[in-house]
N, C-alpha and C positions, 0 to 999 in steps of 0.2 A: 513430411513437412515440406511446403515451398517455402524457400527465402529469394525475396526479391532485393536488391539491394536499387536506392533510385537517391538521385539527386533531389532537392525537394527542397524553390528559391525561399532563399531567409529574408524576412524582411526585419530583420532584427540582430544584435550581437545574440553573444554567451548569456546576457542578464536582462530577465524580462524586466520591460516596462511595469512603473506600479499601477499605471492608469490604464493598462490593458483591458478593453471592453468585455473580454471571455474571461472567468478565473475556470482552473479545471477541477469541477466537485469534490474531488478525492484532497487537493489541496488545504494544508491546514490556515486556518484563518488568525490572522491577531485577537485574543481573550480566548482561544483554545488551548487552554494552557494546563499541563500535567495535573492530575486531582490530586488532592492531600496525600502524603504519603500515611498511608495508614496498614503499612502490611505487618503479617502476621505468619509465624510459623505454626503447624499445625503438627503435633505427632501424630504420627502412622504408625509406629512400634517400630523397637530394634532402637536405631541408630535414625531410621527414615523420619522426615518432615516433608510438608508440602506448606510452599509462598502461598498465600492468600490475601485477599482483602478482609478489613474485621468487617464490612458490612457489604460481604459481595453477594452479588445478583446473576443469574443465570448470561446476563449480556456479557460479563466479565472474562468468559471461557470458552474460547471455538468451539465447533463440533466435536472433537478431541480431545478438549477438558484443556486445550493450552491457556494460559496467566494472559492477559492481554494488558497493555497499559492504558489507563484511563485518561481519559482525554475529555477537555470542558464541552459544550457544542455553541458555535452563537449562532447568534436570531437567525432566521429563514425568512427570505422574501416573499411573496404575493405567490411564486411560483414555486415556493418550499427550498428554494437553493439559498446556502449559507450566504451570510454578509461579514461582511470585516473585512480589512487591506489581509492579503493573502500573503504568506508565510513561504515562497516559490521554492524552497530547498526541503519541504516538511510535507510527508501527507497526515492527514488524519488518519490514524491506526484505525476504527470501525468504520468509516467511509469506504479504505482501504481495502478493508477484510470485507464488507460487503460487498464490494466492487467486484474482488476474484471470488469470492463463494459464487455468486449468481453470472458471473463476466459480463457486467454491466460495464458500459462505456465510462471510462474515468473522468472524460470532459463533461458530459450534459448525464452521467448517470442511467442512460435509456440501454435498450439492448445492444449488443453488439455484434451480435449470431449474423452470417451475410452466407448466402448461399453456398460459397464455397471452405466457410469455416470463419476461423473468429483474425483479428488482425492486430498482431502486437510489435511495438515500435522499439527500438534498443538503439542505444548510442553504443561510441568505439569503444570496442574490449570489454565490453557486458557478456554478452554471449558469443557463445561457438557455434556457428549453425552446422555445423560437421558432427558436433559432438551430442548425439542423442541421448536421452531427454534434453529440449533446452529448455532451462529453468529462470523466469525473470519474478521479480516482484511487482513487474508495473502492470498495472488492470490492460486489456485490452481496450481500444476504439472502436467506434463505430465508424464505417464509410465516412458519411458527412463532416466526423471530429478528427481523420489520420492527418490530413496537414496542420489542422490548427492546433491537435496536439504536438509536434513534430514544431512549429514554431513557437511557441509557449514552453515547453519543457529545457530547463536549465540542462539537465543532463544529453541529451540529445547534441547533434553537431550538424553542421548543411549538408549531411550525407546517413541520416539515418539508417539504420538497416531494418528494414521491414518482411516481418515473419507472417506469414499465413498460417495459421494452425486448423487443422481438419478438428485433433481433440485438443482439449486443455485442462485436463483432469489438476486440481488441488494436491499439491506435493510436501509442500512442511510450511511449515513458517520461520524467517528470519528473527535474531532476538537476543535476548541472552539468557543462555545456562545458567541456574543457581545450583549449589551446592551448599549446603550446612551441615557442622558438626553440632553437638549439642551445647557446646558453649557459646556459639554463636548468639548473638540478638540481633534483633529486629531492625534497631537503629542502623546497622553494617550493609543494610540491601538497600540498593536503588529500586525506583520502579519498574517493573519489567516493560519490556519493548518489543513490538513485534510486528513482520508483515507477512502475510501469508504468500505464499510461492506457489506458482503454478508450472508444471511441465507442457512444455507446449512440443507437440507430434504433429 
């Protein structure tokens, strides 16, 4: 892996503007708001259960069968990109997981692949670029979007650290662990939450 570390001017504090002319696609929007809680335990036999939704659909479960949390979607412009004042500290959990399944650019969605591999932005004390695999949750950029992700992102600071990754293979997903006993109900679980994790080489 190269890590570039570069300064990179802000024209902005810690907290993005709400009239920002770019939102960045993976960003959750206002009316994206968590779906009904309708979960369900299933037995497996023994003591085992599995979280489910009562009326789940194959969208519901990564490639790996993980629980994902359901999230509303709002309207789509002329150019299929969400609308709504933008939620700057939240992504969209299937935006998200889209985003790293395929390493589509998180700001405009398109590819991200650049000849010499893919290029992921990390603020301070996120990652260890020493310490191989480095694992982030945030989608990769594309050339055109690494500054104006890097000034739009809350997390990020005026010294970015910028990763090159040659590969970016899918690693786990961020989230929460459930566990039940058999007395347990349903009412006692939040919705599951998750982002997928990519190792970046």
């Amino acid at each position: 892996m190269t890590t570039i570390r570069t300064t990179l001017p802000r024209t902005r504090k810690t907290t993005v503007r709400p009239d920002s002319p770019l939102i960045p696609f993976v960003i959750q929007r206002e009316g994206e708001e968590a779906a009904p809680d309708n979960l369900r335990l299933t037995p497996l036999g023994g003591s085992r259960y599995r979280l489910r939704y009562a009326d789940e659909d194959p969208r519901d479960r990564d490639l790996r069968g993980v629980l994902w949390a359901r999230c509303a979607f709002s309207e789509v412009d002329d150019e299929g990109r969400p609308m709504g004042r933008p939620q700057w500290r939240m992504m969209h959990p299937l935006r998200q997981r889209g985003c790293m399944q395929m390493l589509r650019c998180q700001i405009c969605a398109g590819p991200a692949r650049t000849p010499l591999g893919w290029i992921f932005l990390a603020g301070p004390g996120t990652v260890d670029p020493n310490n191989e695999p480095v694992l982030t949750n945030q989608p990769p950029v594309c050339p055109e979007h690494a500054r104006t992700a890097a000034e739009l992102c809350p997390h990020l600071t005026a010294e970015p650290m910028v990763l090159l990754a040659r590969s970016a293979p899918l690693y786990g997903v961020n989230g929460a662990s459930a566990t039940a006993s058999a007395t347990e109900t349903c009412r006692s679980w939040s919705a599951p939450t998750g982002r997928s994790r990519t190792a970046i080489r």
